[in-house]
N, C-alpha and C positions, 0 to 999 in steps of 0.2 A: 504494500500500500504506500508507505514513504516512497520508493522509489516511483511509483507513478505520480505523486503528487510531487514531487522533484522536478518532473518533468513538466508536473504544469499543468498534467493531467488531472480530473475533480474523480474520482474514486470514495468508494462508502461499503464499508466494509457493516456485514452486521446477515442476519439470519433473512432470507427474502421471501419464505415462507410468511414470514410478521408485514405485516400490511403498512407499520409506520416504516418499515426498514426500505420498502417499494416504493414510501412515496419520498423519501429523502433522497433515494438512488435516480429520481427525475429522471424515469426511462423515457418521456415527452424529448427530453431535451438530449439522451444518449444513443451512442451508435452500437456499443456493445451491450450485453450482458452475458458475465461471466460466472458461472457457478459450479461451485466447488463442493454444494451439499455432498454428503457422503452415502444419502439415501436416496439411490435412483429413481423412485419410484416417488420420493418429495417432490425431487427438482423436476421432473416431469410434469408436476399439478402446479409449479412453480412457470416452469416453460409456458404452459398452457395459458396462465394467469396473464402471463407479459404480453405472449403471441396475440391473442382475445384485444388487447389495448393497442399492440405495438407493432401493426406490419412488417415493418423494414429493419430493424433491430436484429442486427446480428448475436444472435445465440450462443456460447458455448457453454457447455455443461460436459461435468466427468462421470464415469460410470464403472461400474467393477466388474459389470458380467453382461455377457449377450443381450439377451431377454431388455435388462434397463439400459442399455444403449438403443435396440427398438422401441421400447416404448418412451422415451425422450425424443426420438427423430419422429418417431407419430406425432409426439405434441405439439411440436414446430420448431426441435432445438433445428440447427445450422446445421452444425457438429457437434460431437460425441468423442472426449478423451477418454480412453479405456488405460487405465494404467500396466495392465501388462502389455498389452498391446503395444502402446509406446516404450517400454521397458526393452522389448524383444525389437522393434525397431531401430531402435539406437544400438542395443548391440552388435544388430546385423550391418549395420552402416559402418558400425567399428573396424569390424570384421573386412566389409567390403574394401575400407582405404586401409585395412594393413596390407591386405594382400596386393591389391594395385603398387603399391609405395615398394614392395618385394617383390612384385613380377609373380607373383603364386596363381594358381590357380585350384579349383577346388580337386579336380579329378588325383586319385592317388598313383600313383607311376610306381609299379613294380619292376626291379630289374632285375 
């Protein structure tokens, strides 16, 4: 949160499930919403809530399992962080520039 308001950016950290925390976060007047609830199945009734007021409002929300990443993107999230997902992503990106940086490739060579 500091560092976005460093930048200049107006951010409002708080539960957005709670109705005064929605209207302090003046999604009238923002491009995003970011949510980090931990219960996919909240932030989807939460998606829903924004989506119903806020056509254009870019979405994202995080999710831990199949199932509540569909039922987020029904609601009208954007996108959907899935933390292993990303986890496993970034490893494999690891993986891809060590091997490029060493000339590897994945095939095993028996000699």
């Amino acid at each position: 949160m500091e560092a976005l308001r460093e930048q200049g950016i107006k951010a409002v950290l708080g539960n957005a499930a709670r109705s005064d925390t929605m209207e302090l976060a003046r999604l009238d007047c923002a491009r995003w919403l970011l949510l980090t609830i931990p219960n996919g199945y909240e932030a989807g009734e939460v998606v829903t809530a924004a989506r119903e007021k806020y056509q254009t409002i870019e979405i994202i929300a995080r999710a831990h399992y199949d199932d509540e990443v569909d039922y987020i993107l029904e609601r009208g999230a954007n996108r959907v962080v899935m933390g292993e997902r990303e986890i496993a992503s970034s490893m494999l990106h690891m993986l891809e520039e060590k091997m490029a940086q060493d000339g590897d490739t994945l095939a095993c060579e028996k000699g």
